[in-house]
N, C-alpha and C positions, 0 to 999 in steps of 0.2 A: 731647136730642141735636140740634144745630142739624146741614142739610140740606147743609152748605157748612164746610171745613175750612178752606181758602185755599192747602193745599197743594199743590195742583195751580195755581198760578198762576205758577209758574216753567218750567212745558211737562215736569213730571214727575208721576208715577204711582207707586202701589204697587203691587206683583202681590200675590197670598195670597201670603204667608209672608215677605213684609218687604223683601224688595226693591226699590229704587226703578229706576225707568229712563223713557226719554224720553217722552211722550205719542204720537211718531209714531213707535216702536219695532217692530216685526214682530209682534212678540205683543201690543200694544197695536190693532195695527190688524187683526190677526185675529179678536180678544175683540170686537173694536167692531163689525166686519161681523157676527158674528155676534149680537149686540144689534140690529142695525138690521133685520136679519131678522126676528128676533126680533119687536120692533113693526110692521112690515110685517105678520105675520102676525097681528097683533093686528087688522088694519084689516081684513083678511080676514077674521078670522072676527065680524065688526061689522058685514062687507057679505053675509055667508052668511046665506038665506034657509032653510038645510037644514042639521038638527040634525045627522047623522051626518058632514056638515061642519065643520060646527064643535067637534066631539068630537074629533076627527084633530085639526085646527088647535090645539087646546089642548092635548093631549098632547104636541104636537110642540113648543109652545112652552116644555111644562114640560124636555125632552130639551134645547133650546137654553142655556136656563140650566145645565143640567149642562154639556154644551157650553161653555159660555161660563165656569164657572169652569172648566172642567179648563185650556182656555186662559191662563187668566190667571194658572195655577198652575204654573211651569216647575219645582219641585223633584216629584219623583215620590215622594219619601215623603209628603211634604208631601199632596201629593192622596190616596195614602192612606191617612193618617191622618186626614182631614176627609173621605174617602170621595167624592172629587170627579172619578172613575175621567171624566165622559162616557158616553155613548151606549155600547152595547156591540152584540156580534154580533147578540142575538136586537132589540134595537131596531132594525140594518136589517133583520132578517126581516120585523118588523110593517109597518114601509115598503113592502116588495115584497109582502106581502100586502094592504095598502090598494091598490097600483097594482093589482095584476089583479082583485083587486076590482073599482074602480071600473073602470078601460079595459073589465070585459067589457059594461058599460052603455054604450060607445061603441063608433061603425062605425071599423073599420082606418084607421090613416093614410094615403093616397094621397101627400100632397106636406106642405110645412112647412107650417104655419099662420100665419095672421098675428097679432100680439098684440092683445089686445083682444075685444070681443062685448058681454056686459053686464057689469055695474060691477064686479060679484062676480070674474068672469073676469079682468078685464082686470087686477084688483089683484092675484088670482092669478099673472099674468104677469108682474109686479110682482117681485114675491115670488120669483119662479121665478132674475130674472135678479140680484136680490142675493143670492138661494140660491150663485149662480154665483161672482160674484166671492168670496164668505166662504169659498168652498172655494177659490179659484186662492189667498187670502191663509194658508187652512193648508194648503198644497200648499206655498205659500213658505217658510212656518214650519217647518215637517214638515223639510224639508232643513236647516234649520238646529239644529233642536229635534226629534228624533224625537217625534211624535204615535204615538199604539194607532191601528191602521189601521180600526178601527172610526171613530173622528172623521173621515175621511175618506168612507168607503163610505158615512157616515149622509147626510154634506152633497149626494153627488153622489146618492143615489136622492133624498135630500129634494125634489133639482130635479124628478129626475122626475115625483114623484108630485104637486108643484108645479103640472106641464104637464097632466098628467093630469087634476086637480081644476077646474083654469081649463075646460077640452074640456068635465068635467061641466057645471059651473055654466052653459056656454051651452048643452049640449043640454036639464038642466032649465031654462033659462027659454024653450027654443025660440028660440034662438039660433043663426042654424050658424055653422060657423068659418069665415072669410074664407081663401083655399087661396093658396098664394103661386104666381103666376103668373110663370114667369122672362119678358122681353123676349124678343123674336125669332122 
């Protein structure tokens, strides 16, 4: 099976279940932030020095691909009969049990932080703010397409735990957070 169809060289796509539609279509660009996530996280956990980091970040990235087909799947038989439901309730639990988790190894927020610290982090940070946009694009979709409100609640804790994991990575390498100072 060659890697290259040619089918997509007219600015169209197929979603699961046979449909074809534009390449810059709302559900296309939803699936695809969440893919770039996706490998973003991949660089994350390439730049993690700390296995219990890296265990999160892989798991997360296995949830993304569920994620990412449930997206790309607008018929909802369709997804479950190929069992391609997404993230569900108890996966943001594990989410907000990694955040307090890790946040209790960090001192309380005072002010924003600024992106960046070491490598690990700042890719984190990375990560955090296309976490961001993949959800403002199924936020978009979602009104058009109703999404399981689980697909939603996963993307916006994932940011958090995101912010959370960067804050670790620079207090393990004894790094502190640069605090954002307003003018004035």
């Amino acid at each position: 099976m060659k890697v290259y169809t040619r089918r997509g060289d007219r600015g169209e796509t197929d979603l699961f279940g046979g449909e074809r539609v534009a390449k810059d279509d709302l559900r296309v660009e939803a699936y695809g932030d969440v893919d770039e996530l996706n490998a973003v996280l991949g660089v994350c956990r390439a730049r993690s020095g700390h296995a219990d980091l890296r265990q999160i970040l892989e798991r997360t990235q296995a949830l993304l691909f569920e994620l990412g087909s449930a997206l790309a799947t607008p018929d909802a038989r369709h997804r479950e009969k190929n069992q391609l439901a997404g993230p569900g309730p108890d996966d943001v639990a594990a989410l907000e049990r990694y955040i307090d988790a890790l946040d209790a190894e960090l001192e309380p927020l005072r002010r924003f932080v600024l992106p960046g610290g070491c490598e690990a982090a700042a890719s984190l940070h990375v990560a955090r703010t296309v976490c961001r946009r993949a959800e403002r694009r199924a936020v978009a979709l979602h009104r058009q397409a109703p999404l399981p409100d689980a697909s939603l609640e996963f993307l916006n804790r994932l940011s958090d735990l995101l912010f959370v994991m960067a804050r670790v990575e620079n207090r393990r390498a004894g790094v502190a957070d640069i605090e954002w100072q307003p003018r004035g």
